[in-house]
N, CA, C and O atoms as a GROMACS GRO file, in nm:
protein
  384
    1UNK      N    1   2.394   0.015  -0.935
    1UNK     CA    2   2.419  -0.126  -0.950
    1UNK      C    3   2.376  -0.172  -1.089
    1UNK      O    4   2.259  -0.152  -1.122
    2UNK      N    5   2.476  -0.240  -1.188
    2UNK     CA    6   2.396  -0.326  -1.279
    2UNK      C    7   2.427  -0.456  -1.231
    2UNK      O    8   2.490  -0.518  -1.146
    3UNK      N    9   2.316  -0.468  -1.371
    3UNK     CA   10   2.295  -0.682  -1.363
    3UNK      C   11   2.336  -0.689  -1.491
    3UNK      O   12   2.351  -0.610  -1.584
    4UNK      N   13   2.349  -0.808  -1.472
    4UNK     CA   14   2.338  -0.875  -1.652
    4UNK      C   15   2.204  -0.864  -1.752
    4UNK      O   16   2.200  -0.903  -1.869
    5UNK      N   17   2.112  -0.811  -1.690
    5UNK     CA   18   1.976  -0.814  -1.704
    5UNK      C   19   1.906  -0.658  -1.770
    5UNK      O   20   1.798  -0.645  -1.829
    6UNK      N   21   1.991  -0.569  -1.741
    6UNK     CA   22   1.984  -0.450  -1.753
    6UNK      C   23   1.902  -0.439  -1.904
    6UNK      O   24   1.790  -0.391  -1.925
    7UNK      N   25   1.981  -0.489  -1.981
    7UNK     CA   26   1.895  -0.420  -2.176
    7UNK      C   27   1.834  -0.557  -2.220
    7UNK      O   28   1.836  -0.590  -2.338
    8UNK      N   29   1.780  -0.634  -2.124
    8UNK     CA   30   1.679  -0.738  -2.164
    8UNK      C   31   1.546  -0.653  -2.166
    8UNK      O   32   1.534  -0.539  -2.121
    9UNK      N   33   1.470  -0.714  -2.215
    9UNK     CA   34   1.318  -0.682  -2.239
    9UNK      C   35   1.200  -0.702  -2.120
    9UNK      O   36   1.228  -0.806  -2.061
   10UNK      N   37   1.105  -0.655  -2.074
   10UNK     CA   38   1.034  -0.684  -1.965
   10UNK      C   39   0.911  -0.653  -2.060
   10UNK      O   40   0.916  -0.611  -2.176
   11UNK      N   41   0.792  -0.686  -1.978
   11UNK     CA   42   0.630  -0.663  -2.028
   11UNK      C   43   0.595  -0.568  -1.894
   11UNK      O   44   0.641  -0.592  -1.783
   12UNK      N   45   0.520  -0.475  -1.920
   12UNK     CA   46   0.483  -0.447  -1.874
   12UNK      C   47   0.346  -0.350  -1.887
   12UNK      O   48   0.263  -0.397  -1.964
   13UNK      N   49   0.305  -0.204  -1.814
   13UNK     CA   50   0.173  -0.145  -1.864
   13UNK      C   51   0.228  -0.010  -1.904
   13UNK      O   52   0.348   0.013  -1.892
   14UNK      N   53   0.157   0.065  -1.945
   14UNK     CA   54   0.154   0.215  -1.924
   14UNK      C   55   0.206   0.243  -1.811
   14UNK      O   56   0.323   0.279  -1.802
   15UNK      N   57   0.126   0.231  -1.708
   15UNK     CA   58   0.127   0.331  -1.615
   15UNK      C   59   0.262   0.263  -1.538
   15UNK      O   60   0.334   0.330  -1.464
   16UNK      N   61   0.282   0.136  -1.564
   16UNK     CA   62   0.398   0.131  -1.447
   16UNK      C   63   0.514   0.201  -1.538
   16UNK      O   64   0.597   0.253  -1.462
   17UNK      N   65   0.546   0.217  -1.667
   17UNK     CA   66   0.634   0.266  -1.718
   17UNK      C   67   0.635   0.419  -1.688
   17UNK      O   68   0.742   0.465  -1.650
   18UNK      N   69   0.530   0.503  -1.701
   18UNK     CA   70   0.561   0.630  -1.695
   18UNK      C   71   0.539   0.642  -1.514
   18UNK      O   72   0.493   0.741  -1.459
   19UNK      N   73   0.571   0.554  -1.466
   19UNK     CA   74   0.573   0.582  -1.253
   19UNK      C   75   0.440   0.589  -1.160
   19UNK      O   76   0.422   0.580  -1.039
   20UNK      N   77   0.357   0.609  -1.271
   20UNK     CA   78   0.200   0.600  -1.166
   20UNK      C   79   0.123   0.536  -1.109
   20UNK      O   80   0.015   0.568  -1.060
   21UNK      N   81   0.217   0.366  -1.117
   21UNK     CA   82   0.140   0.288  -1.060
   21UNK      C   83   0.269   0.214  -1.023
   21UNK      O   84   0.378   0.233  -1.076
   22UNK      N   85   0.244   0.131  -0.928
   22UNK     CA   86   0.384   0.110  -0.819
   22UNK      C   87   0.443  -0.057  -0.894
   22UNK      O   88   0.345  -0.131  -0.882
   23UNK      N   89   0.493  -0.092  -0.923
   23UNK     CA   90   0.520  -0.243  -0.960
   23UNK      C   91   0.504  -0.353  -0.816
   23UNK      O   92   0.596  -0.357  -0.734
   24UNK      N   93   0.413  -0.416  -0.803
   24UNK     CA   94   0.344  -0.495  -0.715
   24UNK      C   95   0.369  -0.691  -0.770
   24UNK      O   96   0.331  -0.781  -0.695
   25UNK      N   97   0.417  -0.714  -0.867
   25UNK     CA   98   0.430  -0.851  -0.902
   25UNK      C   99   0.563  -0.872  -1.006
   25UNK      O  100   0.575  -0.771  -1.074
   26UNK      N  101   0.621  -0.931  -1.024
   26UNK     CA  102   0.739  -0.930  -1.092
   26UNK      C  103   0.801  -1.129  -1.117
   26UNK      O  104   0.862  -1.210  -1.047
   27UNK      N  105   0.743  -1.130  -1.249
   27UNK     CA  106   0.767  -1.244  -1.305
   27UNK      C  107   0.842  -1.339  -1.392
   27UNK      O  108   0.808  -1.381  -1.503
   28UNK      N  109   0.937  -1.364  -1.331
   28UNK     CA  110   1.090  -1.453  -1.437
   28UNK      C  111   1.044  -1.585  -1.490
   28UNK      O  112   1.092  -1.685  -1.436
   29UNK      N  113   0.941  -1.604  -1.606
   29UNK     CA  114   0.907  -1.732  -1.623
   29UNK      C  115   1.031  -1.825  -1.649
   29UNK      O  116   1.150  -1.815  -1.618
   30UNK      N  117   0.968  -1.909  -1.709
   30UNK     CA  118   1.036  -2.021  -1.742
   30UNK      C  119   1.064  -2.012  -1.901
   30UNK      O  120   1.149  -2.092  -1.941
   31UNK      N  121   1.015  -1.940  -1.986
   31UNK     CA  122   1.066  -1.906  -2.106
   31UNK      C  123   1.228  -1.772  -2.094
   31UNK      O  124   1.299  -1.738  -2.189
   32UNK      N  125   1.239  -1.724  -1.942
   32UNK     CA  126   1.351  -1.606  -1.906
   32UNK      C  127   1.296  -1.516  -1.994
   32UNK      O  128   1.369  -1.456  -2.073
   33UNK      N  129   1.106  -1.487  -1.990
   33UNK     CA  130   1.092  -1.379  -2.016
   33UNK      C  131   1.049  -1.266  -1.899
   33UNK      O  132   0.935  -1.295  -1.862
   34UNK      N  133   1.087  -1.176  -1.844
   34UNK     CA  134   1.058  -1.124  -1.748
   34UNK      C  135   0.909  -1.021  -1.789
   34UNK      O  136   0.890  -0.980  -1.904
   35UNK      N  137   0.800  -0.990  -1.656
   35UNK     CA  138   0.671  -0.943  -1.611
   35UNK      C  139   0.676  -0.890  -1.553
   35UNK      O  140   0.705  -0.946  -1.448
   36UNK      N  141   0.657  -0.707  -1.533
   36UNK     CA  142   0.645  -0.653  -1.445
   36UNK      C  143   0.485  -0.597  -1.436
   36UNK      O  144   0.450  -0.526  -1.531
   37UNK      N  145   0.397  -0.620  -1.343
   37UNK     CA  146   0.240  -0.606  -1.314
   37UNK      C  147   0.237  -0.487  -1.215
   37UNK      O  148   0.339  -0.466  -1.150
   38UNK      N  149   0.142  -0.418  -1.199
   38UNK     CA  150   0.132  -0.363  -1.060
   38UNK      C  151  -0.018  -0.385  -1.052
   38UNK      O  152  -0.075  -0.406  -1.159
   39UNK      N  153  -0.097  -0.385  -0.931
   39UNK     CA  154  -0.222  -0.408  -0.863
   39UNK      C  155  -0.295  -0.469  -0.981
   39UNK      O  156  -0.356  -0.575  -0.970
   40UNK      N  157  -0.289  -0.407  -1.084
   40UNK     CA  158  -0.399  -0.398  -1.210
   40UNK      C  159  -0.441  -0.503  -1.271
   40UNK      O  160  -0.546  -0.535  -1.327
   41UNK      N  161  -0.268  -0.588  -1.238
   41UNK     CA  162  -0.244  -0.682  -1.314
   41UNK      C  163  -0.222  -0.672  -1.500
   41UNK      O  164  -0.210  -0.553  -1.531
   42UNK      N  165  -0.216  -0.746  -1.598
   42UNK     CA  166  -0.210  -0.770  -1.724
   42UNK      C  167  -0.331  -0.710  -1.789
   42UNK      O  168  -0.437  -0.773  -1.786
   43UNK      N  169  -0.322  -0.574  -1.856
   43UNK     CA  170  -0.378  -0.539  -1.903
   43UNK      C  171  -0.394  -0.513  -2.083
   43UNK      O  172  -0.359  -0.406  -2.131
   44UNK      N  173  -0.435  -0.593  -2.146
   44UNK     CA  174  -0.424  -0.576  -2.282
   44UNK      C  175  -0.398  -0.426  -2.363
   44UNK      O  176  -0.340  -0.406  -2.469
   45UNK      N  177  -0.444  -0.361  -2.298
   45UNK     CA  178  -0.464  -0.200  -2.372
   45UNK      C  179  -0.380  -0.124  -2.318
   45UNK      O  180  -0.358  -0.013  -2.366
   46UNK      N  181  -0.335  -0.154  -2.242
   46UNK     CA  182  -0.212  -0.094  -2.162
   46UNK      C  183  -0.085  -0.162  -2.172
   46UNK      O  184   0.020  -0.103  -2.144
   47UNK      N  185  -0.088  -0.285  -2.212
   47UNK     CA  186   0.079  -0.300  -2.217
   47UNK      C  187   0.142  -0.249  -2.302
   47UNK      O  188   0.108  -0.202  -2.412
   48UNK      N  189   0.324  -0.264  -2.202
   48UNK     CA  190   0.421  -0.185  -2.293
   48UNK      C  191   0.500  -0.293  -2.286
   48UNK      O  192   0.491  -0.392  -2.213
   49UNK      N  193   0.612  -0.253  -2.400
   49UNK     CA  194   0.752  -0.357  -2.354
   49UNK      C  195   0.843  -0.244  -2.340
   49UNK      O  196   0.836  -0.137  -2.400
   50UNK      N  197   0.947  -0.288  -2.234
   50UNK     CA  198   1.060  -0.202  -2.190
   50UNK      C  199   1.165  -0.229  -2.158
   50UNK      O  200   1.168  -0.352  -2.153
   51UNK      N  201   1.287  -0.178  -2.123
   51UNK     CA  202   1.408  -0.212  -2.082
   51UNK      C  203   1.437  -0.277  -1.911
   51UNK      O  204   1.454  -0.186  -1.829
   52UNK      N  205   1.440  -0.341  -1.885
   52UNK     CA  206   1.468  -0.413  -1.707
   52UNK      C  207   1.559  -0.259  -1.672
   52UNK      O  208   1.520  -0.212  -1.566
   53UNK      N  209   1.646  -0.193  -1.724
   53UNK     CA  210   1.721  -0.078  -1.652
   53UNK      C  211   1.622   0.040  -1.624
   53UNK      O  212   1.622   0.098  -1.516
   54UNK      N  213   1.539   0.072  -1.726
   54UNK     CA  214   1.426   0.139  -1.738
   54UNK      C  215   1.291   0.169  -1.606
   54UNK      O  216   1.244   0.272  -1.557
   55UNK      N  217   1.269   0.041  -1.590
   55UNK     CA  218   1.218  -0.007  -1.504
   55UNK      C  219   1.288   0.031  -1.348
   55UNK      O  220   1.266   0.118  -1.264
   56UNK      N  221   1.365  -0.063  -1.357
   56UNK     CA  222   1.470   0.002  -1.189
   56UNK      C  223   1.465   0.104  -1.168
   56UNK      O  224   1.459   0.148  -1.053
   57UNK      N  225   1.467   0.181  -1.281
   57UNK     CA  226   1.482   0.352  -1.230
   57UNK      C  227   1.436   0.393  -1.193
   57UNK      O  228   1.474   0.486  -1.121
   58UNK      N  229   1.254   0.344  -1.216
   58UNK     CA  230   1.160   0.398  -1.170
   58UNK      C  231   1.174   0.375  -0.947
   58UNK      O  232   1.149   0.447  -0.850
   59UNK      N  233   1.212   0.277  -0.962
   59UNK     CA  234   1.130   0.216  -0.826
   59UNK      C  235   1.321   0.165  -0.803
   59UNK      O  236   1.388   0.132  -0.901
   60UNK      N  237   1.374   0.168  -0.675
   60UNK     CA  238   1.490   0.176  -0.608
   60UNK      C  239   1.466  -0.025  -0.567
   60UNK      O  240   1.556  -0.105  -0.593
   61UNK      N  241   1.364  -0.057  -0.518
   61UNK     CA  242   1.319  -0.177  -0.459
   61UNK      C  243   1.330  -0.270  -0.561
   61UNK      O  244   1.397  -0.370  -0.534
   62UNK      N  245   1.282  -0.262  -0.668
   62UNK     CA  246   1.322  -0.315  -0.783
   62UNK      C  247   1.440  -0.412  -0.786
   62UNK      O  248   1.432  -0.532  -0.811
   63UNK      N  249   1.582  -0.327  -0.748
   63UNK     CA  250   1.729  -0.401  -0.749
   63UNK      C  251   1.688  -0.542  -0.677
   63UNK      O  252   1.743  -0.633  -0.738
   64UNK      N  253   1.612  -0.591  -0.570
   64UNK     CA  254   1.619  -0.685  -0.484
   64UNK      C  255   1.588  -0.796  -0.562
   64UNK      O  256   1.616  -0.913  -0.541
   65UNK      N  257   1.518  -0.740  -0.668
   65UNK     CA  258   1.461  -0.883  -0.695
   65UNK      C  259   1.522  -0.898  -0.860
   65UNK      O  260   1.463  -0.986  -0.922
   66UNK      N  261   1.599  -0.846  -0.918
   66UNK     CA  262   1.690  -0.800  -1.026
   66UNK      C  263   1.770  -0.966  -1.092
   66UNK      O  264   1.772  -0.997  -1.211
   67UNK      N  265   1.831  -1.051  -0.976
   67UNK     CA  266   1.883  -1.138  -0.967
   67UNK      C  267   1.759  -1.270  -0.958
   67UNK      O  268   1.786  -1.390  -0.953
   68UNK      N  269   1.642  -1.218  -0.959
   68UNK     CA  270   1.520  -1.341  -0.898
   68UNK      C  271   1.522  -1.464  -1.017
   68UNK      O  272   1.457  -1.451  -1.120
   69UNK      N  273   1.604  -1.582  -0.989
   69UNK     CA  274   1.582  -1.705  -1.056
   69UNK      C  275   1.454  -1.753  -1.158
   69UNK      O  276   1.343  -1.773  -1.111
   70UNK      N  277   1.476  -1.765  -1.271
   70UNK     CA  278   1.364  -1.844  -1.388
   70UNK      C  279   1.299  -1.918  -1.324
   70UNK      O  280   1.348  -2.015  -1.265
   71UNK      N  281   1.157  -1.883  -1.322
   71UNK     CA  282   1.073  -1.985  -1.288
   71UNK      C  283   1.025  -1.909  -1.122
   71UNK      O  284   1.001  -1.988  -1.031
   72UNK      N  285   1.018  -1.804  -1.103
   72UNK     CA  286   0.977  -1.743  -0.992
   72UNK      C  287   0.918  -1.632  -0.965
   72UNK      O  288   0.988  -1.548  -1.022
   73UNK      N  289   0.814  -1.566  -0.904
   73UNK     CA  290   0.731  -1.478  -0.900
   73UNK      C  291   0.776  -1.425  -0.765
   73UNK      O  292   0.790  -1.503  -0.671
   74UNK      N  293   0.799  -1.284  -0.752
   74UNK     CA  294   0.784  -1.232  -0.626
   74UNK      C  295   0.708  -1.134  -0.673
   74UNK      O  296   0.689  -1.094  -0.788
   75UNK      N  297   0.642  -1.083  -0.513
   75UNK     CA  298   0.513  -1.021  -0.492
   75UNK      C  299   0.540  -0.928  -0.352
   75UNK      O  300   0.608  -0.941  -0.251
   76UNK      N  301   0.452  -0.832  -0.404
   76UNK     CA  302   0.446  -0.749  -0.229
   76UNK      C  303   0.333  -0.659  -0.280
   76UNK      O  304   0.285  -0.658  -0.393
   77UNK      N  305   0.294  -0.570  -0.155
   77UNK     CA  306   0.143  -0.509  -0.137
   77UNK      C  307   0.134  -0.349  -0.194
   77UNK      O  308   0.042  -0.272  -0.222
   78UNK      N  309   0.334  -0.342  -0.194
   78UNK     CA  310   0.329  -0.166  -0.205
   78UNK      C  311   0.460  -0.180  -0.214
   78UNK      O  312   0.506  -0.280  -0.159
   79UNK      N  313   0.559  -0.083  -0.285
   79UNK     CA  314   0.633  -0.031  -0.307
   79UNK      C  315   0.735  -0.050  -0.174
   79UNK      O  316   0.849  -0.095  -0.163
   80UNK      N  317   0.669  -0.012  -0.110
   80UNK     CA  318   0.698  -0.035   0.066
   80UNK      C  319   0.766  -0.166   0.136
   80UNK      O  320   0.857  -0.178   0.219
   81UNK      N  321   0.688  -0.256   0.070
   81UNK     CA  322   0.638  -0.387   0.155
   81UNK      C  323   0.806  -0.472   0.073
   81UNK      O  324   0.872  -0.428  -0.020
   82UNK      N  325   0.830  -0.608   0.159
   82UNK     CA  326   0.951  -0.622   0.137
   82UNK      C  327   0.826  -0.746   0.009
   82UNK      O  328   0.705  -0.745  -0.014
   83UNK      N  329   0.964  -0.847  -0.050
   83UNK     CA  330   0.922  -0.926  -0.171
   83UNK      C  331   0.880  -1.033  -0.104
   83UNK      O  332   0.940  -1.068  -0.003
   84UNK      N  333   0.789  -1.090  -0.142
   84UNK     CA  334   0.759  -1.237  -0.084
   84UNK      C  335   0.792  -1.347  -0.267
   84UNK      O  336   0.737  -1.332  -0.376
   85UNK      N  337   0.877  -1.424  -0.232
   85UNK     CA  338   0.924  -1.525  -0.391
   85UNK      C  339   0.865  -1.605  -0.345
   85UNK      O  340   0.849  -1.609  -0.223
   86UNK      N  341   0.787  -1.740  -0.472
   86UNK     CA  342   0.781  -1.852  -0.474
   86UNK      C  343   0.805  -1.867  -0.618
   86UNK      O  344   0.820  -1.774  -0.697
   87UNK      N  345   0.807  -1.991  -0.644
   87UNK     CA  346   0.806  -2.068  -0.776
   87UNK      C  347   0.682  -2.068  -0.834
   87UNK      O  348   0.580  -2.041  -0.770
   88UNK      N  349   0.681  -2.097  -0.959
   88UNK     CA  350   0.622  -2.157  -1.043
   88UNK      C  351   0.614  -2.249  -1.119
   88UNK      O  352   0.714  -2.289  -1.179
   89UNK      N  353   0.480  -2.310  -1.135
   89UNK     CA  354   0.474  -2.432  -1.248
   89UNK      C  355   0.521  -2.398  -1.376
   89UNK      O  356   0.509  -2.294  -1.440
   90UNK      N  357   0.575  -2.504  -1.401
   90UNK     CA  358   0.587  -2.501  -1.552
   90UNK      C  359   0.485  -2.541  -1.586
   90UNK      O  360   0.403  -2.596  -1.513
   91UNK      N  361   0.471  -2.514  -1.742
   91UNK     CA  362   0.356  -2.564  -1.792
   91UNK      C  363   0.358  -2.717  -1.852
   91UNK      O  364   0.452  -2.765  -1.915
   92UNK      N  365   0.273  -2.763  -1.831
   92UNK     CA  366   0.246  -2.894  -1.804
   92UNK      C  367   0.307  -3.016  -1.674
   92UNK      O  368   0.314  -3.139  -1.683
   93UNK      N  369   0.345  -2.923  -1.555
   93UNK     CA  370   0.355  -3.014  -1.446
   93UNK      C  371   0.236  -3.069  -1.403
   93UNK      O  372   0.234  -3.160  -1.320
   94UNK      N  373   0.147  -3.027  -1.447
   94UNK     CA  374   0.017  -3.103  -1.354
   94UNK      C  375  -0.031  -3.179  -1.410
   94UNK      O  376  -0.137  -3.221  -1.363
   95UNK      N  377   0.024  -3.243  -1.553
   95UNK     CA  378   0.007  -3.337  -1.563
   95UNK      C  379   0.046  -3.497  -1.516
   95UNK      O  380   0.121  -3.534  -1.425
   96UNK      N  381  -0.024  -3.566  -1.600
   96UNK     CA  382   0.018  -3.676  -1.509
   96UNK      C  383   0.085  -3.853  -1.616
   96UNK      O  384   0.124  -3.952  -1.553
   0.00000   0.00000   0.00000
C-alpha cells in the first residue's frame, strides 16, 4: 500500500529505525510534521530523521494509522495492541 505520505520526513530514534524497539506513539502535529516514539519516548541522543515508507516497513501496523489527520496522536501498548487516536492542542488553545 502507498500513501501520499510515503517520502515525507518523520522524527524519530535509533532504535525504532534499525527495528529494536516497537513504535508505541505516533504524532501528526499541527505543523504536518510527523513523530514516531516508542516506550522511550523523545530521546535527544538518539534521534533520527527518516522516511514515513522506511518506517512502515519496519512494523506492518504502522499502515493503520498512515492516513491519521494533523493535529492527532495515536497510541497503543505494543506492536500488538490496536491504536487508540485523540487530538491535540494546538499551541496556544489554553489560552484565554
Amino acid at each position: 500500500m502507498t500513501t501520499n505520505n510515503d517520502d515525507r520526513f518523520i522524527y524519530t530514534t535509533r532504535s525504532i529505525m534499525d527495528g529494536s524497539t516497537p513504535v508505541t506513539e505516533v504524532i501528526h502535529d499541527w505543523n504536518d510534521e510527523w513523530h514516531f516514539w516508542g516506550q522511550e519516548g523523545e530521546i535527544a541522543a538518539e534521534a533520527r530523521v527518516g522516511l514515513f515508507r522506511e518506517i512502515i516497513a519496519t512494523d506492518k501496523g504502522l499502515i493503520e494509522i498512515a492516513s491519521l489527520p494533523m493535529g492527532s496522536k495515536a497510541s497503543r501498548k505494543n506492536s500488538h495492541d490496536n491504536w487508540q487516536i485523540t487530538t491535540i492542542k494546538k499551541h496556544g488553545d489554553d489560552k484565554h
